[in-house]
Backbone bond lengths (Angstrom), bond angles and torsions (degrees), N, CA, C in turn:
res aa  C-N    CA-C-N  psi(-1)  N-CA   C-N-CA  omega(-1)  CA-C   N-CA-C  phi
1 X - - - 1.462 - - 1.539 110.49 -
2 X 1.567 125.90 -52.70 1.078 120.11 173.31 1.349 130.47 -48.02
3 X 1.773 104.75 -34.13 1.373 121.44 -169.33 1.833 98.39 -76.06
4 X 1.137 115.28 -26.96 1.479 105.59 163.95 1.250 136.77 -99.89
5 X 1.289 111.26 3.58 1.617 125.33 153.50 1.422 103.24 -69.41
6 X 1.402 128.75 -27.85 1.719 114.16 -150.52 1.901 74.27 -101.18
7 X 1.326 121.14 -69.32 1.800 102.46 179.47 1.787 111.02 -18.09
8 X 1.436 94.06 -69.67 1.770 91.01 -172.41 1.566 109.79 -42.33
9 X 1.204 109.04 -43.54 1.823 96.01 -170.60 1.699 115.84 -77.12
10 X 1.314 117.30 -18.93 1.206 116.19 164.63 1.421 114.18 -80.15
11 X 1.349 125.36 -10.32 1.636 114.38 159.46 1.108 105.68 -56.81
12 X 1.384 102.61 -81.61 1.698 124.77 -178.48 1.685 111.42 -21.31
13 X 1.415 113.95 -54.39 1.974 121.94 177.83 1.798 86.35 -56.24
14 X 1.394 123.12 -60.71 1.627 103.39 -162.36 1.822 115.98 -76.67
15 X 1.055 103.29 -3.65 2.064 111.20 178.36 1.779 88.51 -80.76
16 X 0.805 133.56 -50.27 1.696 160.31 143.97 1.456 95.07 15.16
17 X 1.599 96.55 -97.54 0.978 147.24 -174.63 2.164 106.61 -38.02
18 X 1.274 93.82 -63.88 1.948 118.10 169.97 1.207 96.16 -64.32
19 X 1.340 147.42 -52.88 1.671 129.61 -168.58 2.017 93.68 -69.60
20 X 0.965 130.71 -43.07 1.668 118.46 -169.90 1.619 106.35 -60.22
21 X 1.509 119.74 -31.19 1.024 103.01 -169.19 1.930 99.54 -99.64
22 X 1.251 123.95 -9.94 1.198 107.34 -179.77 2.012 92.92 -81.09
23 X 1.051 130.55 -59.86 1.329 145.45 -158.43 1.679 97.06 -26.60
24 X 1.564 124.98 -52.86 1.740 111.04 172.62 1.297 107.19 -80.48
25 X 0.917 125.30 -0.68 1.638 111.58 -176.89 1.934 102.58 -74.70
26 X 1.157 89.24 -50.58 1.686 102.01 171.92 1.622 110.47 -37.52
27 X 1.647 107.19 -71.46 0.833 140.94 -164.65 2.084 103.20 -45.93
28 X 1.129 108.86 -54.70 1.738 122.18 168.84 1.630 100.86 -47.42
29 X 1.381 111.24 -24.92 1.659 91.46 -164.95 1.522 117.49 -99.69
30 X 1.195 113.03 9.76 1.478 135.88 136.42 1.465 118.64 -26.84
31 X 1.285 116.40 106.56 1.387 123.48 -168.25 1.634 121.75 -101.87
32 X 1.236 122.66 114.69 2.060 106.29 -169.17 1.337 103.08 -78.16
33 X 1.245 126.22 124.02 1.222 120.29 140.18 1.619 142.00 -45.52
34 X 0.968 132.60 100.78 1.470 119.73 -165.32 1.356 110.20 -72.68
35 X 1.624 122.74 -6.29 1.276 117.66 -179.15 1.733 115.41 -94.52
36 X 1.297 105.12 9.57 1.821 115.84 165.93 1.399 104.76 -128.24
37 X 1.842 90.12 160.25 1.398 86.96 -159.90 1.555 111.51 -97.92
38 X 1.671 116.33 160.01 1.352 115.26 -177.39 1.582 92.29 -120.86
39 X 1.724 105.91 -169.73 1.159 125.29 146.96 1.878 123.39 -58.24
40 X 1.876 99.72 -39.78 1.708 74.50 172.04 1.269 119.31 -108.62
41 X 1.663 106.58 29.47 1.571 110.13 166.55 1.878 119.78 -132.96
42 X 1.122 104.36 48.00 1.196 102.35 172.74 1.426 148.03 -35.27
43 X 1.492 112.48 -21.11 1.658 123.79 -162.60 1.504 84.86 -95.68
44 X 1.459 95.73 128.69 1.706 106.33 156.54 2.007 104.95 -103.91
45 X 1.364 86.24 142.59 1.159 84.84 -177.78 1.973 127.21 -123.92
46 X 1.122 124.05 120.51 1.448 115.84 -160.65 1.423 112.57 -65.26
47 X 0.891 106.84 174.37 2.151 117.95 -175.84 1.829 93.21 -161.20
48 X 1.717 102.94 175.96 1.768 97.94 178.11 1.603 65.34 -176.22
49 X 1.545 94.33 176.27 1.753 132.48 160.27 1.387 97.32 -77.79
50 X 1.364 117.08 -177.49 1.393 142.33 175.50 1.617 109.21 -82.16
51 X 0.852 110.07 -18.02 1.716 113.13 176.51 1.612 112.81 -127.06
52 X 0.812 101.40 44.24 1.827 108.65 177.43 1.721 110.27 30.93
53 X 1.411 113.84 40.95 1.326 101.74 -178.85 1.876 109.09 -108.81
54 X 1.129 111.66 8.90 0.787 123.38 -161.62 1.892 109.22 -146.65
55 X 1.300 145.41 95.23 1.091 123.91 -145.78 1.268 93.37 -149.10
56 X 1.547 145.05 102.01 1.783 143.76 -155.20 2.121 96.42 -142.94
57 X 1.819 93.16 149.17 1.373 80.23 160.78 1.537 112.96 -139.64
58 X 1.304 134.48 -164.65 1.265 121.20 -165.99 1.726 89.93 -163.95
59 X 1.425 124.33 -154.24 1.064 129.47 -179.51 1.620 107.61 -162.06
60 X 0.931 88.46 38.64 2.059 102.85 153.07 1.513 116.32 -103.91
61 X 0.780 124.89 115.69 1.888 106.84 174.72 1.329 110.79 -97.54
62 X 1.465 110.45 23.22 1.854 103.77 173.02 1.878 91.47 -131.42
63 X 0.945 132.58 62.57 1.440 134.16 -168.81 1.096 100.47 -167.81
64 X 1.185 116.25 77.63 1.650 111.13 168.66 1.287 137.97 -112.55
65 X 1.809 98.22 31.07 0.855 128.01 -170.67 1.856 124.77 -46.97
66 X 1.109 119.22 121.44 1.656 110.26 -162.00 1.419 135.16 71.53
67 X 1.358 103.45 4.16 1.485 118.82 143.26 1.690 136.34 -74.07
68 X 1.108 94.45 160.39 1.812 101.78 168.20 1.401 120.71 -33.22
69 X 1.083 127.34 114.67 1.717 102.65 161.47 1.430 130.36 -100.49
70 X 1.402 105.34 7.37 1.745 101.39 125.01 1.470 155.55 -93.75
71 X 1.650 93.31 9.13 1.357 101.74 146.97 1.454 98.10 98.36
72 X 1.510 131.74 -4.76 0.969 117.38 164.37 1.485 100.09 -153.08
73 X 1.635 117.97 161.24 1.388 122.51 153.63 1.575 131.24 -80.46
74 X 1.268 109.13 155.09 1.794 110.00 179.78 1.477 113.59 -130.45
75 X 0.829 134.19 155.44 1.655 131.39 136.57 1.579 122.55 -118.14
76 X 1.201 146.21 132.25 1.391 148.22 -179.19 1.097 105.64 -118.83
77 X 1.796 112.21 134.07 1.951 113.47 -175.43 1.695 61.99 -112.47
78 X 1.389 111.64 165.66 1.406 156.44 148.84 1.653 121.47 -110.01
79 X 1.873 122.08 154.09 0.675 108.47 151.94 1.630 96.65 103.91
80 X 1.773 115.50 148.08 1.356 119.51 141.20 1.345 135.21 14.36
81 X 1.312 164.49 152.90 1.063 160.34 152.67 1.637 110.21 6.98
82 X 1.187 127.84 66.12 1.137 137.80 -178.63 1.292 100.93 -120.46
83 X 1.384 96.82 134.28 2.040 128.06 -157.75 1.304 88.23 -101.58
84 X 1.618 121.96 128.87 1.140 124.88 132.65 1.237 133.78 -79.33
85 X 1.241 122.44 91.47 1.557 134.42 -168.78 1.832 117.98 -124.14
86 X 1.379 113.98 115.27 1.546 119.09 164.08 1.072 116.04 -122.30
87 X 1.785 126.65 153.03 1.432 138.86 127.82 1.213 98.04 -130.92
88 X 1.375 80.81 145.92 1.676 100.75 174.92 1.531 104.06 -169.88
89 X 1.738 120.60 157.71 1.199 103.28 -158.31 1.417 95.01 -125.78
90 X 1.347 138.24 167.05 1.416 139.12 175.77 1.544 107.08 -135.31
91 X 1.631 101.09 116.99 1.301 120.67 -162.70 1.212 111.66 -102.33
92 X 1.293 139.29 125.03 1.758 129.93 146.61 1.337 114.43 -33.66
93 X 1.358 112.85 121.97 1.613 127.71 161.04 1.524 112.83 -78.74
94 X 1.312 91.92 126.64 1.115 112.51 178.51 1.806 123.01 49.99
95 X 0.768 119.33 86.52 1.435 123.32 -162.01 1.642 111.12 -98.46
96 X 1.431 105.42 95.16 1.627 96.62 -150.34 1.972 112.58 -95.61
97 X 1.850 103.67 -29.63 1.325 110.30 169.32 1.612 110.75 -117.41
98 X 1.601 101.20 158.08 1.628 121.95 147.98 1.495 112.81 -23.67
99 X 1.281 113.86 114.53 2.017 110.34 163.53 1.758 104.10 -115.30
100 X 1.470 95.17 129.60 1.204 108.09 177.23 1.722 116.19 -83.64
101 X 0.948 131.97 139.84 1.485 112.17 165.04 1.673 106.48 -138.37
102 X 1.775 105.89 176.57 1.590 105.08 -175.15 1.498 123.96 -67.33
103 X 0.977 131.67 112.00 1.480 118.88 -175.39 1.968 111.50 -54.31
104 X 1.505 104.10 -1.94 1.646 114.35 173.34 1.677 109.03 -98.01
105 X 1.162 110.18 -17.41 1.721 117.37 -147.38 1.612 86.35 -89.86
106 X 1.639 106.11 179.56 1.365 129.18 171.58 1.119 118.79 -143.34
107 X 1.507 117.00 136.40 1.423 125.47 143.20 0.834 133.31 -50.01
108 X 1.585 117.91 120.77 1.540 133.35 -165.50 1.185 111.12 -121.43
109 X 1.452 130.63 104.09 1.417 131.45 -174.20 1.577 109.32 -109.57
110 X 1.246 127.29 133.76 1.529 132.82 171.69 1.626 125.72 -111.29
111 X 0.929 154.55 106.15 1.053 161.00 -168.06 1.191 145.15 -138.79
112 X 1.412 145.63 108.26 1.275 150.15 -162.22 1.411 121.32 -107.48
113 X 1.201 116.25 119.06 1.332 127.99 161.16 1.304 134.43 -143.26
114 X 1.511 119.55 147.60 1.313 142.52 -177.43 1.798 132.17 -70.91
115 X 0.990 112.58 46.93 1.385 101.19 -166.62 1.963 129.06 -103.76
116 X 1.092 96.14 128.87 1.854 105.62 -173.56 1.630 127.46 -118.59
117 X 1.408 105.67 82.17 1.056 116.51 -171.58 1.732 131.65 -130.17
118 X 1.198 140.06 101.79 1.719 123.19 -170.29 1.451 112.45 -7.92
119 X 1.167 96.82 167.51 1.420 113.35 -172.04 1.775 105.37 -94.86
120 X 1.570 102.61 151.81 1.426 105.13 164.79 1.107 140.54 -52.14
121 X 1.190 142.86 83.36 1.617 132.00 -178.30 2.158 112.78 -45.25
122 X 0.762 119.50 172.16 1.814 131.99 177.15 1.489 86.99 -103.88
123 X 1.111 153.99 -4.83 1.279 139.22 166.37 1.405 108.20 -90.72
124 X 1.209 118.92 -24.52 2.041 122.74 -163.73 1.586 77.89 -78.82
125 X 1.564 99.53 138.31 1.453 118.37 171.51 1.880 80.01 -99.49
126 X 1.174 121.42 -65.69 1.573 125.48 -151.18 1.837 114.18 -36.24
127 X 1.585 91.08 -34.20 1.690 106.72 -172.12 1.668 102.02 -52.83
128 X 1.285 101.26 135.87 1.356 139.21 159.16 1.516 136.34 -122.15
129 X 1.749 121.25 87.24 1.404 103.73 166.18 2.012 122.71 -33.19
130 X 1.284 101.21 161.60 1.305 123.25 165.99 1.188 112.72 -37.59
131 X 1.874 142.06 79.91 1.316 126.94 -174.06 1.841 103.02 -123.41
132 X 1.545 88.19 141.68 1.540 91.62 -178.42 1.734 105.45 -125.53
133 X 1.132 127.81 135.40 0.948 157.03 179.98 1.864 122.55 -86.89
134 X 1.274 116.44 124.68 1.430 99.06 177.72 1.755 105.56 -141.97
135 X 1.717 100.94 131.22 0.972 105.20 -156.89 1.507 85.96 -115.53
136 X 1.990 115.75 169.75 1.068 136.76 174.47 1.904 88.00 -127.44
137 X 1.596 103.67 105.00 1.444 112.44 -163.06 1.119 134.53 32.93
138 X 1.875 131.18 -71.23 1.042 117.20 170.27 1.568 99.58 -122.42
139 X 1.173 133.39 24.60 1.052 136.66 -165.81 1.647 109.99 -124.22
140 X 1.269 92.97 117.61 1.580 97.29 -178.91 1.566 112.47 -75.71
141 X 1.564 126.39 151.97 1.343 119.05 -145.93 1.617 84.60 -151.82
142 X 1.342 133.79 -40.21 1.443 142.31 -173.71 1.479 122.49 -144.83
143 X 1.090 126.65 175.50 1.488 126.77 169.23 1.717 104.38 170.71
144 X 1.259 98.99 139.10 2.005 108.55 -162.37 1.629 73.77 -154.38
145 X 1.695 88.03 147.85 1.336 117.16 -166.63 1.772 85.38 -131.27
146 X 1.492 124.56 137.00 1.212 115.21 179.57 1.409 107.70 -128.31
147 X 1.132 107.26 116.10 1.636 128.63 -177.76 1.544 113.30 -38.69
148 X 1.726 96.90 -65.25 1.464 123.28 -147.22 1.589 105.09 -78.09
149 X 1.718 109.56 -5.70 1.466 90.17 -170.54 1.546 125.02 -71.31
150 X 0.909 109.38 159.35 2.001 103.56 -170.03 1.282 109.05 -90.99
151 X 1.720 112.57 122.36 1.362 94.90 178.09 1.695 120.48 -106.74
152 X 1.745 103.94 53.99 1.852 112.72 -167.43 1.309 112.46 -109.90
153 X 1.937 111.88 18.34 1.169 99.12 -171.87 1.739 134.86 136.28
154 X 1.843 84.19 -54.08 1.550 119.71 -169.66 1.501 96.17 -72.47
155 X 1.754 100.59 158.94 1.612 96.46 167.60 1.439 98.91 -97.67
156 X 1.188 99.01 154.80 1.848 146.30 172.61 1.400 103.79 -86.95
157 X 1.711 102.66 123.95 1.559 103.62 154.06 1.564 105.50 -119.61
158 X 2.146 108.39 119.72 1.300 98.80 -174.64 1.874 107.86 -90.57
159 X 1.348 130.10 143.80 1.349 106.38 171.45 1.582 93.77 -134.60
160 X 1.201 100.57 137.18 1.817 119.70 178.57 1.026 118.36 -135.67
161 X 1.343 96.05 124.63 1.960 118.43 167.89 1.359 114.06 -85.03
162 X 1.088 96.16 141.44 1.611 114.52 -175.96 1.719 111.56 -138.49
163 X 1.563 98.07 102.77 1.593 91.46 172.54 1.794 111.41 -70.50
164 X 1.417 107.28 148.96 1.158 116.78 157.04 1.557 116.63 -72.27
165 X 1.352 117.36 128.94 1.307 124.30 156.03 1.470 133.89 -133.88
166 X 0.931 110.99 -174.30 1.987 102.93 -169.23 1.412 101.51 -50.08
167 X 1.214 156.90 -16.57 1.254 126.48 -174.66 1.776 103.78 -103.32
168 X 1.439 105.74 8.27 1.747 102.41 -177.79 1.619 105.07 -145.24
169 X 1.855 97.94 49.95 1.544 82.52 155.38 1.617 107.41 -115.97
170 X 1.415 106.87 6.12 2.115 104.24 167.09 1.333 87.46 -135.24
171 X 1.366 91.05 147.81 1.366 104.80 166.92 1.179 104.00 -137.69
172 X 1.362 120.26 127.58 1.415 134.36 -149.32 1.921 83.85 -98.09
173 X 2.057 87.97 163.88 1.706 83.92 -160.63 1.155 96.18 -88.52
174 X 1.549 134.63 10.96 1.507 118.50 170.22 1.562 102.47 -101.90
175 X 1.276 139.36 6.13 1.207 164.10 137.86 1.540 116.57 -38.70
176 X 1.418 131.25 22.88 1.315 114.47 -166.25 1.367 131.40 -56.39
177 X 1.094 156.64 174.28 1.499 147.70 165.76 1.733 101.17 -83.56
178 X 1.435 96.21 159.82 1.447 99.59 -167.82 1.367 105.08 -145.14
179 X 1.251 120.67 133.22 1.705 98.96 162.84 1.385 117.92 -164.47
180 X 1.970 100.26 128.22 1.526 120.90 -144.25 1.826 102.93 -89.31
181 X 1.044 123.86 119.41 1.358 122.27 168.10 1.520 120.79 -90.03
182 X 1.076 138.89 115.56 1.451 144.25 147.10 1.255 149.90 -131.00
183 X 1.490 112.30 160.53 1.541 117.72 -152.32 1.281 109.17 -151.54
184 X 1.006 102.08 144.41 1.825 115.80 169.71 1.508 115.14 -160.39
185 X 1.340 102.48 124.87 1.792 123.22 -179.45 1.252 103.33 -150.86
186 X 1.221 110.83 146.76 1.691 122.22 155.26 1.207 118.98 -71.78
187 X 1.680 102.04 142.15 1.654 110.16 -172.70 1.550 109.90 -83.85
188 X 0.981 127.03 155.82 1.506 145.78 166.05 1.860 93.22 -27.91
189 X 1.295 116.39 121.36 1.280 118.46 170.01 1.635 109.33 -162.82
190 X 1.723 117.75 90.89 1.232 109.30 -178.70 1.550 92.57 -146.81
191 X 1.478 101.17 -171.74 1.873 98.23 171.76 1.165 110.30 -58.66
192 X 1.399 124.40 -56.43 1.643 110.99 -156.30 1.621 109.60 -47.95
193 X 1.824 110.37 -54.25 1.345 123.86 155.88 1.352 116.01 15.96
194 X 1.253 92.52 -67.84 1.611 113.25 -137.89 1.214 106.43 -103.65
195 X 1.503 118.38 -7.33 1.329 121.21 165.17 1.476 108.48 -100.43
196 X 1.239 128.36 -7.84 1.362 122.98 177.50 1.297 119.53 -126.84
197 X 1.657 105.47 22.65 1.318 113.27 170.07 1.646 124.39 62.25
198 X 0.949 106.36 29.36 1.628 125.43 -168.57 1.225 111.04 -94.20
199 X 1.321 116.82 -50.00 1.627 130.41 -148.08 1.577 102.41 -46.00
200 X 1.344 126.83 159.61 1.681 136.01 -175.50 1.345 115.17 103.65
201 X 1.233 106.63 -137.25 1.941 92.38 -165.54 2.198 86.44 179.37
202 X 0.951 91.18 161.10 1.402 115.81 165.84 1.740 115.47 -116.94
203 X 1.351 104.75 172.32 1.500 102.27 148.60 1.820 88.17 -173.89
204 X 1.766 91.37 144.88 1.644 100.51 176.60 1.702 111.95 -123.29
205 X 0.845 103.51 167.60 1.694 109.42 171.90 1.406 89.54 -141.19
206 X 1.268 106.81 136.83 1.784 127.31 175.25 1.664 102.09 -92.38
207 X 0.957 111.78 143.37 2.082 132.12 174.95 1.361 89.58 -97.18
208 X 1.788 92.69 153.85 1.591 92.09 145.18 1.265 159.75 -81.77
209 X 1.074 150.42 -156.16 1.659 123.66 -170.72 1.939 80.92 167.56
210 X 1.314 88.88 135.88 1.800 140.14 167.80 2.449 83.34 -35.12
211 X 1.235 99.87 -66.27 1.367 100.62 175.64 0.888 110.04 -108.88
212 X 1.467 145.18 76.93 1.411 156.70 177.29 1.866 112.79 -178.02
213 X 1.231 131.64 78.20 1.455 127.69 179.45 1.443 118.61 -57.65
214 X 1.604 118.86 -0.02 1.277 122.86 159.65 1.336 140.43 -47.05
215 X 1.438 127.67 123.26 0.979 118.97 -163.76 1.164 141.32 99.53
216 X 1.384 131.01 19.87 1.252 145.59 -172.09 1.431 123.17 -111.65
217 X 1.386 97.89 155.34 2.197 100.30 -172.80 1.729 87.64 -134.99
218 X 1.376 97.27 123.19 1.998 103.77 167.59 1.234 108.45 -97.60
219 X 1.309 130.59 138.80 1.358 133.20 171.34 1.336 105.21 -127.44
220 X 1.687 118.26 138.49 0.718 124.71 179.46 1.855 125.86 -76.82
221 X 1.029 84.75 89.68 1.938 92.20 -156.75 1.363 94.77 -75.28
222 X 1.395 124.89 162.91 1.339 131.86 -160.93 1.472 91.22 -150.30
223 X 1.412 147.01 132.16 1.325 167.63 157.85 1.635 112.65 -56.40
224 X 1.460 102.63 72.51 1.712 107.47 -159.70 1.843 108.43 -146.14
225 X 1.243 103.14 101.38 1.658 104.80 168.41 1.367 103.82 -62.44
226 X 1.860 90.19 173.97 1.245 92.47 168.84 1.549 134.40 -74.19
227 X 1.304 132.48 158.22 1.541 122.41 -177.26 1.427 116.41 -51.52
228 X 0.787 114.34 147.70 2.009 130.17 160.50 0.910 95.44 -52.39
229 X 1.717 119.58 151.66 1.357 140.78 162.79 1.383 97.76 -96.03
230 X 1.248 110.65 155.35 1.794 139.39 -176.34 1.381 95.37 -85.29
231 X 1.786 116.19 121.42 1.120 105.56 146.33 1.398 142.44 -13.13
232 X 1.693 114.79 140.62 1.348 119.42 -162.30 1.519 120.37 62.28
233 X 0.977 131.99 20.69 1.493 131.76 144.10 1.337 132.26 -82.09
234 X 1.517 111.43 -7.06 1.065 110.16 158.50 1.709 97.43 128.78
235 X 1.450 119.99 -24.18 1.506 126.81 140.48 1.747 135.52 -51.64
236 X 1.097 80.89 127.72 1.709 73.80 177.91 1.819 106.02 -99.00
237 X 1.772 99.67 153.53 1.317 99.05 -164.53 1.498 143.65 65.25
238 X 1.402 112.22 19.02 1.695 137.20 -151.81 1.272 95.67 26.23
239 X 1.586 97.70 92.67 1.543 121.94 152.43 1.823 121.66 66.29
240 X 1.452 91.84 12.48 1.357 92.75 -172.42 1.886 119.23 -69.30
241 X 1.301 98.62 -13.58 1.309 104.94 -172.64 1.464 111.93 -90.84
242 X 1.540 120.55 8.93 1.156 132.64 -161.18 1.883 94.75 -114.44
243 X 1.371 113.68 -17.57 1.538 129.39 -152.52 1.270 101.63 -104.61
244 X 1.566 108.07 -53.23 2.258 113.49 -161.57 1.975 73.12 -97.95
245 X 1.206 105.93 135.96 1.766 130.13 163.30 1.762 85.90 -65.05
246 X 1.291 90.06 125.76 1.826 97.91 162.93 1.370 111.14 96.93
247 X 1.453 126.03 -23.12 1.632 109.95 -157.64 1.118 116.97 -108.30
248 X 1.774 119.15 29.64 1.124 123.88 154.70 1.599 104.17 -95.03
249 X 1.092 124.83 -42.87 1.428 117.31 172.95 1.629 101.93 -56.01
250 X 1.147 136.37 -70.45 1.338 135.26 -174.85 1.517 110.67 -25.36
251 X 1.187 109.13 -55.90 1.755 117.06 -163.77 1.343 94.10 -78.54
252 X 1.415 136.69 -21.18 1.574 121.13 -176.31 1.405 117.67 -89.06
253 X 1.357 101.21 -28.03 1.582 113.28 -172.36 2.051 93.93 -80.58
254 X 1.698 102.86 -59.05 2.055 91.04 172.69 1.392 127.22 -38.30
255 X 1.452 107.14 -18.45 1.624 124.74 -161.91 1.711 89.19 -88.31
256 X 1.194 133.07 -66.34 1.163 125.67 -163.31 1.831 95.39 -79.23
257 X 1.394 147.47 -36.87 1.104 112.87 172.07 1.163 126.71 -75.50
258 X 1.377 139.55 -17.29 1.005 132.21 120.66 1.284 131.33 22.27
259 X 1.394 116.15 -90.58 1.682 158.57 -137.37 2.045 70.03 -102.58
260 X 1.024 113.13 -82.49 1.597 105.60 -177.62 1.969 131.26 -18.03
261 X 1.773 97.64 -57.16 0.780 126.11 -174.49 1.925 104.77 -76.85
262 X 1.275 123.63 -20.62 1.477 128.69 -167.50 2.110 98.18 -95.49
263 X 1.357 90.15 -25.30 1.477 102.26 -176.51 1.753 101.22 -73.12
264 X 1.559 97.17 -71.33 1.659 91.15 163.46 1.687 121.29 -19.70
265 X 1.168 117.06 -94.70 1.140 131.13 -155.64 2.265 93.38 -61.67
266 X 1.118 125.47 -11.70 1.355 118.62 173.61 1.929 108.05 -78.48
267 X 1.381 101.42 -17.42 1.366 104.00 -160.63 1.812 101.39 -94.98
268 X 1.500 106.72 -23.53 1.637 113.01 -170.56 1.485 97.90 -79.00
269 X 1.262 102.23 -25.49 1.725 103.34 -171.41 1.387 99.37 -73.11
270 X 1.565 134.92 -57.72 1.280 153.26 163.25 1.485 91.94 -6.54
């Protein structure tokens, strides 16, 4: 009997032994997505349709898949008293993990756009400078209203800092980042206008592009799993077996040869 308690526990030491070396092999076959964000890929980068109806970002900058392929969106009012007015929001696709960032670091957003439209009167209640909004899913987190942008035509480079603070150093993956652009001006509407068929206004926002650095958000990503669980949750070692691939099997299978091997040697003494 003993002599087959001590076989059993030397199985058990070599099943042991085969789970440590399969447990990283697994572990390598873990694949990164380049379209979520890590520590060594921080830049999210925007994309849209050709008519800003559609406006998403991701964090590949060679995937620009379902974007413009001129590289930016437009809308044009024509005509008479025609309002140049947008919101519209540009969402992360698919937002599949947790992003950690520095509780010291900042959000760095870059952005270019084109817009040509009359000027605000002090009577227009409707008018709105250039304001962009940045949300952590449904939760608003920032918002900057920008004075200086020109509205004659020229392109705009917008760049915004964003301190991190306690509510944006995780962003949980149903948490996506968000960020709302809007505007309102009156379009070109006078005689000359109207004799040369001009009158209205445009406004564009540029995507990014392989040759175009437009369009980008830096986050200060930080190289951080999730926390350990506290003893007695059902982890052994606060959560360590949840962390090393394999070492909950390891410690259960040592535990019973072990317990095998203690039985042996209780029974020779017997």
């Amino acid at each position: 009997m003993a002599h087959a308690r001590v076989t059993m526990a030397v199985g058990l030491v070599a099943l042991m032994a085969l789970s440590t070396l399969g447990a990283p092999v697994a572990a390598q076959e873990a694949v990164v997505d380049p379209r979520q964000p890590s520590f060594e890929n921080p830049v999210m980068y925007v994309y849209g349709s050709d008519d800003l109806s559609n406006c998403f970002t991701h964090f590949d900058s060679n995937d620009t898949s379902g974007s413009a392929a001129d590289g930016y969106g437009e809308k044009v009012w024509t005509g008479q008293n025609a309002r140049v007015e947008v919101d519209y929001t540009c969402r992360m696709e698919s937002f599949k993990q947790d992003m950690y960032n520095s509780e010291n670091g900042t959000i760095s957003l870059h952005l270019e756009f084109e817009i040509d439209t009359a000027d605000c009167q002090d009577t227009d209640a409707q008018c709105k400078n250039l304001t962009l909004t940045f949300f952590k899913g449904g939760f608003e987190i920032a918002k900057e209203e920008f004075l200086s942008v020109a509205t004659n035509g020229a392109t705009n480079s917008v760049d915004w800092e964003i301190p991190i603070n306690e509510n944006m150093t995780r962003f949980n993956k149903s948490e996506e980042p968000q960020i709302q652009v809007e505007f309102s001006h009156p379009g070109y509407s006078d005689f000359i206008c109207g004799i040369l068929g001009t009158c209205g206004g445009s406004f564009r926002m540029y995507y990014h592009t392989p040759d175009n650095p437009a369009a980008e958000v830096e986050f200060p990503i930080v190289n951080q799993s999730m926390p350990m669980e506290e003893e007695g949750d059902g982890g052994l070692i606060g959560g360590v077996t949840d962390s090393v691939p394999g070492f909950g099997l390891l410690a259960g299978v040592g535990s019973l040869a072990m317990a095998a091997v203690a039985a042996s040697r209780s029974s020779r003494d017997d």
